[in-house]
C-alpha positions in Angstrom: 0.0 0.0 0.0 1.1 3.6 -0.3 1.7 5.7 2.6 -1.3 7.5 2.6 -3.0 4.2 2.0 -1.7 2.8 5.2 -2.5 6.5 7.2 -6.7 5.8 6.0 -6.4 2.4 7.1 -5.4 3.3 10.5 -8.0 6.3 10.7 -10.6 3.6 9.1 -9.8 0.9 11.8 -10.5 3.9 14.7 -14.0 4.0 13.4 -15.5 0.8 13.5 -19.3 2.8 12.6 -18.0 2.9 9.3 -16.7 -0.5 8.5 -19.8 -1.8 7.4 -21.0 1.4 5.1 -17.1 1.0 3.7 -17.0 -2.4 3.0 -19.8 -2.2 -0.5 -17.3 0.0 -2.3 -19.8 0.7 -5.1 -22.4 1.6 -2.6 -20.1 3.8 -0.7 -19.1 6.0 -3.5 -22.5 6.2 -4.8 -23.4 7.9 -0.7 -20.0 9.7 -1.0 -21.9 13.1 -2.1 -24.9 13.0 0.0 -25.7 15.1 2.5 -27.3 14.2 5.6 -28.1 16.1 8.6 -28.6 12.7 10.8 -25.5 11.6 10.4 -22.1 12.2 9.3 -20.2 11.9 6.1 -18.0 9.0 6.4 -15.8 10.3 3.7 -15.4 14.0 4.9 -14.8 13.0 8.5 -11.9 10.3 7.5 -10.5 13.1 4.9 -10.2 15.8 8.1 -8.4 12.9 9.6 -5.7 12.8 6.8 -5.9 16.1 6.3 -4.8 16.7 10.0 -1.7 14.1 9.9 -1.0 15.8 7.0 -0.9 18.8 8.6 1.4 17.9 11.1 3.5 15.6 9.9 4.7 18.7 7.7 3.7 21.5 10.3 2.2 23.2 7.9 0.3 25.6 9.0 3.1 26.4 11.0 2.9 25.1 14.2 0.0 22.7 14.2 2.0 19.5 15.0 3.0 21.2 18.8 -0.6 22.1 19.3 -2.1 18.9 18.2 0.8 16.8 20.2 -0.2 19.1 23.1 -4.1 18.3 22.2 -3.1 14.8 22.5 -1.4 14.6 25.8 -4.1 16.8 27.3 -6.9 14.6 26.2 -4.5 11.3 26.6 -5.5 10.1 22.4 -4.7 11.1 19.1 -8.2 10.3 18.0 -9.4 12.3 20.6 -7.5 15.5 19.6 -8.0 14.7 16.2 -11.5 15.1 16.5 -11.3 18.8 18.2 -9.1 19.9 16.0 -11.6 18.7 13.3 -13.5 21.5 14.9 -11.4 24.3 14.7 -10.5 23.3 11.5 -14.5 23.0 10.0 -14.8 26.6 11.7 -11.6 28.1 10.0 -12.6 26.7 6.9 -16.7 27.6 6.9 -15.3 31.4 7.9 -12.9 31.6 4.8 -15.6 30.1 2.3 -17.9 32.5 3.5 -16.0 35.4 3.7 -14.6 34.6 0.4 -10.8 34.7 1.6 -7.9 32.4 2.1 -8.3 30.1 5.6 -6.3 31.8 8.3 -3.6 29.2 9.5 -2.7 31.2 12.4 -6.5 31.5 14.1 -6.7 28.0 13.2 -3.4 27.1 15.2 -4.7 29.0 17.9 -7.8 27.8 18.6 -6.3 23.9 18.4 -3.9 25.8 21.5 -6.5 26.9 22.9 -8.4 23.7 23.6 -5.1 22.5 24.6 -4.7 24.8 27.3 -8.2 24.5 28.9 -9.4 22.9 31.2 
């Protein structure tokens, strides 16, 4: 497998709720676009995942690997951090789309630091 292969098959194994809508893989790609308020999009929500060890395995934005490692010892789990940083990360990127302007990597970085510092 490639390495980005191997990185979705991790994030997929973390999410066992999706095994079985993965496992048709006409069915799944034939879902992929929906949109449903009930329930979340497999596809986007393993995507964030990647897009996050992405992120931080080439700090880019700049210092988003220190404030997801710090996420991840505060909340004791990378899937765990993952996941709020997913958050920050949706909000950064619904505020760029709307205001019609490039995300903003630094209020991004902060608010995965600032999750990291509360309590």
């Amino acid at each position: 497998m490639e390495a980005i292969e191997i990185i979705a098959s991790q994030w997929i194994d973390e999410h066992p709720e999706y095994h079985a809508e993965l496992q048709d893989v006409d069915a799944a790609l034939a879902k992929m676009a929906e949109v449903s308020t009930v329930k979340e999009n497999p596809f986007l929500h393993l995507s964030m995942h990647l897009s996050l060890s992405e992120q931080c395995s080439i700090d880019q934005p700049r210092g988003i690997r220190q404030a997801v490692e710090l996420l991840t010892r505060r909340r004791d789990s990378l899937h765990d951090a993952h996941h709020e940083a997913m958050e920050c990360l949706g909000q950064i990127l619904w505020e760029s789309q709307r205001a019609g302007r490039p995300p903003d990597g630094d209020a991004y970085v902060d608010a995965v630091q600032r999750r990291a510092t509360r309590d």
